[in-house]
KEDO-56002 format. One line per 8 residues: number of its first residue (from 1); their letters; for each residue x, y, z of C-alpha. Coordinates in steps of 0.5 Angstrom, whole numbers, plus 2048, in hexadecimal, padded with zeros to 3 digits. Layout:
BEGIN
NUM> a> X Y Z; ... $
END
This chain:
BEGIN
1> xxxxxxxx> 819 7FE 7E4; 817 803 7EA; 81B 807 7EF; 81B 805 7F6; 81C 809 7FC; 81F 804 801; 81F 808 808; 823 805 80E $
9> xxxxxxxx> 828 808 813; 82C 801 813; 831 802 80D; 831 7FA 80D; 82A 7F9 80B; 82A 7FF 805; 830 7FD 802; 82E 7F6 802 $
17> xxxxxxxx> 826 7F8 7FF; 82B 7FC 7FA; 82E 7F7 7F7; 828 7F2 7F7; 824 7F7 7F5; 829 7FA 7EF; 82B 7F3 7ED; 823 7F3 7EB $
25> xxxxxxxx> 823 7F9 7E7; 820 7FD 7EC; 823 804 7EE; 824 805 7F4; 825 80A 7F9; 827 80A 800; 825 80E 806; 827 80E 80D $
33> xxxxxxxx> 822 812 811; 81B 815 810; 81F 81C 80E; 822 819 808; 81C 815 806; 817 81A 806; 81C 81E 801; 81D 818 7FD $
41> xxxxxxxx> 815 817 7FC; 815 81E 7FA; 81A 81E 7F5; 81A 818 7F2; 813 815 7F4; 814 80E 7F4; 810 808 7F2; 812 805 7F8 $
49> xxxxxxxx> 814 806 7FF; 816 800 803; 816 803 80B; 81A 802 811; 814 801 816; 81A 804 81D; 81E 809 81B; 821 80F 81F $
57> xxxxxxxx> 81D 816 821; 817 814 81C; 814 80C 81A; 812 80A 815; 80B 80A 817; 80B 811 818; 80E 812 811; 809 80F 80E $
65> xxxxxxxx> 804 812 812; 807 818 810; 806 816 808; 7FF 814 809; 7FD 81A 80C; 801 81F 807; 7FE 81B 801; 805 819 7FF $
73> xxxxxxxx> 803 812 800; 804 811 7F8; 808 80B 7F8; 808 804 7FB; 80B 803 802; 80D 7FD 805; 810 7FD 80C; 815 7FA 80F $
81> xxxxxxxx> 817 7F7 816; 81A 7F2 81A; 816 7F4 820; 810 7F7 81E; 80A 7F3 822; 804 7F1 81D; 800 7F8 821; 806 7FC 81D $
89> xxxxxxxx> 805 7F8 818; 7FD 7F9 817; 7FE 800 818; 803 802 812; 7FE 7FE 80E; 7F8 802 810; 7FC 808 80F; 7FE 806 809 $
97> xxxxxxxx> 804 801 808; 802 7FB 803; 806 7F6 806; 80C 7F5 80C; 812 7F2 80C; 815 7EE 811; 81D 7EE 813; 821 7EB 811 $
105> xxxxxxxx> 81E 7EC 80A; 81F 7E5 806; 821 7E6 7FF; 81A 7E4 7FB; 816 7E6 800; 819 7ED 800; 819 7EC 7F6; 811 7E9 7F7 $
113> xxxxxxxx> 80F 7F0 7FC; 812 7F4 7F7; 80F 7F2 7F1; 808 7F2 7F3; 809 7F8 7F7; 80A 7FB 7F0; 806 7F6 7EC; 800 7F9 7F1 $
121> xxxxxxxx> 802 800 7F1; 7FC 805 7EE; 7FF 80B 7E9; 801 810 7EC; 7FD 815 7E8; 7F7 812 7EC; 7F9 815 7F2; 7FC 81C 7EE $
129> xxxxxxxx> 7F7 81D 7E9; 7F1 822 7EA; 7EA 81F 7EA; 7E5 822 7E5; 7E0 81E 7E7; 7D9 821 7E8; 7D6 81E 7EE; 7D1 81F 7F3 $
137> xxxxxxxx> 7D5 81E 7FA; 7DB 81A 7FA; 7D7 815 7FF; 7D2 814 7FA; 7D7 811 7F6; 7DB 80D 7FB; 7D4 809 7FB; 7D4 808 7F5 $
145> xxxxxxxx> 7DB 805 7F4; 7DA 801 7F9; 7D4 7FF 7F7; 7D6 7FE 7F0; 7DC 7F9 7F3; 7D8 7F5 7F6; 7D3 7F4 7F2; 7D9 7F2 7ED $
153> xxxxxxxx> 7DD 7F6 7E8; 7D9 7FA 7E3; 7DC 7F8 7DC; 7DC 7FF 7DA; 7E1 802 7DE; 7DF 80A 7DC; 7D9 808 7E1; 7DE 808 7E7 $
161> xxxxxxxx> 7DD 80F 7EC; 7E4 811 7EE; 7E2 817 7F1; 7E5 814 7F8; 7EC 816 7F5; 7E9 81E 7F8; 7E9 81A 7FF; 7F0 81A 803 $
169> xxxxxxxx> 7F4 816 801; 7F4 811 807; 7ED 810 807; 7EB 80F 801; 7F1 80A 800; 7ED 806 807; 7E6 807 802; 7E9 804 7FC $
177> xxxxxxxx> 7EC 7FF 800; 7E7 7FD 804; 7E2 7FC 7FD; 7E8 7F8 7F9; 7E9 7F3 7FF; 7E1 7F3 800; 7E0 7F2 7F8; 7E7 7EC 7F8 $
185> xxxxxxxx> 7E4 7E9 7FE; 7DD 7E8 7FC; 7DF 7E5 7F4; 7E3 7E1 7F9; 7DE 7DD 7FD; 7E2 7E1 802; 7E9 7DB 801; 7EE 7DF 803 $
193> xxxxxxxx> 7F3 7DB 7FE; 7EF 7DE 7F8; 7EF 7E5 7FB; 7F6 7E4 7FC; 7F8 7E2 7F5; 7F3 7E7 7F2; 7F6 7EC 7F6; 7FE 7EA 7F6 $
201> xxxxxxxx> 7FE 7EB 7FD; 801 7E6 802; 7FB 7E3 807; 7FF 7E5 80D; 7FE 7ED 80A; 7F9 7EC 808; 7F5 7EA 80E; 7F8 7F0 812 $
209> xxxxxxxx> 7F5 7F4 80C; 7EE 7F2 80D; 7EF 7F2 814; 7F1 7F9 814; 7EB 7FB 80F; 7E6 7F8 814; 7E4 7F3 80F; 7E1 7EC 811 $
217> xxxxxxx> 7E4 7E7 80D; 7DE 7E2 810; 7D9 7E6 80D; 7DB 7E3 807; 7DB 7DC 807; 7D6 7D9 803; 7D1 7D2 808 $
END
């Protein structure tokens, strides 16, 4: 099973997200505040991080945001509130947060997060391997993805340009992303139910999701 950084200065809500968690197979390690979270993250390098949105001295925003800009956003991250406005909300997910969780967490919504998270999660030799790739410039490239994409998956896989992996780590996971919502969206007729099942994401995030990648969802409806 996976290794789950839980970080929460309420000792109620790490003890209760341990046992749950634990009972699942999960490995669960717990912090209080963003000291002990980053040493975890650099020890350990979790599968998964669940995150306390309000905590003292530093958030979890500015964690995260932290862990974008250093390129140590190598695994999930979901946030957790139970005063977080959508504003917050929307931009731990352009930052980089896969989905929130709104206090107090219920029992299922909190197993079903968990696993799509995981389920979701690109290999993390994605994010530490080296490119070797040979292209012209990492623009060029970023088209060709996107153009790729929307225009529909090649069946060879070998034809895909990963060369955005030589960008900084936020703006190629906004590219990336932006191209894969687009690509789901256009095979979708634009039904935001189909994306949601295709892409394992609750429509509520997922409308945040697009919102926050400047994605217009009625562009691509069919007459």
């Amino acid at each position: 099973m996976a290794s789950i950084l839980v970080v929460d200065d309420e000792m109620g809500i790490r003890e209760l997200l341990n046992e749950i968690l634990t009972d699942e197979g999960h490995s669960v390690i717990a912090a209080q505040n963003a000291h002990e979270a980053r040493n975890a993250r650099n020890v350990l390098e979790p599968d998964l991080v669940l995150l306390d949105i309000w905590m003292p001295e530093i958030d979890g925003v500015t964690l995260l945001k932290e862990w974008s800009s250093n390129g140590q956003l190598t695994m999930p991250v979901v946030m957790m509130s139970g005063h977080a406005t959508i504003d917050t909300a929307v931009e731990a997910t352009r930052i980089g947060a896969v989905n929130f969780l709104e206090k107090p967490i219920a029992l299922q919504k909190l197993l079903k997060t968990v696993e799509q998270a995981l389920a979701n999660a690109p290999p993390k030799e994605l994010f530490q391997a080296e490119s070797k790739v040979e292209i012209s410039t990492p623009s060029e490239s970023l088209v060709s993805l996107d153009n790729e994409l929307l225009m529909g998956a090649p069946s060879d896989q070998s034809k895909f340009n990963f060369s955005y992996i030589e960008l900084p780590l936020r703006e190629a996971r906004d590219l990336f992303e932006k191209a894969y919502f687009e690509y789901h969206l256009e095979q979708a007729n634009g039904s935001m139910t189909r994306v949601s099942e295709k892409t394992g994401l609750e429509r509520t995030h997922l409308y945040r999701k697009l919102k926050a990648l400047g994605i217009d969802v009625g562009s691509y409806k069919g007459d």
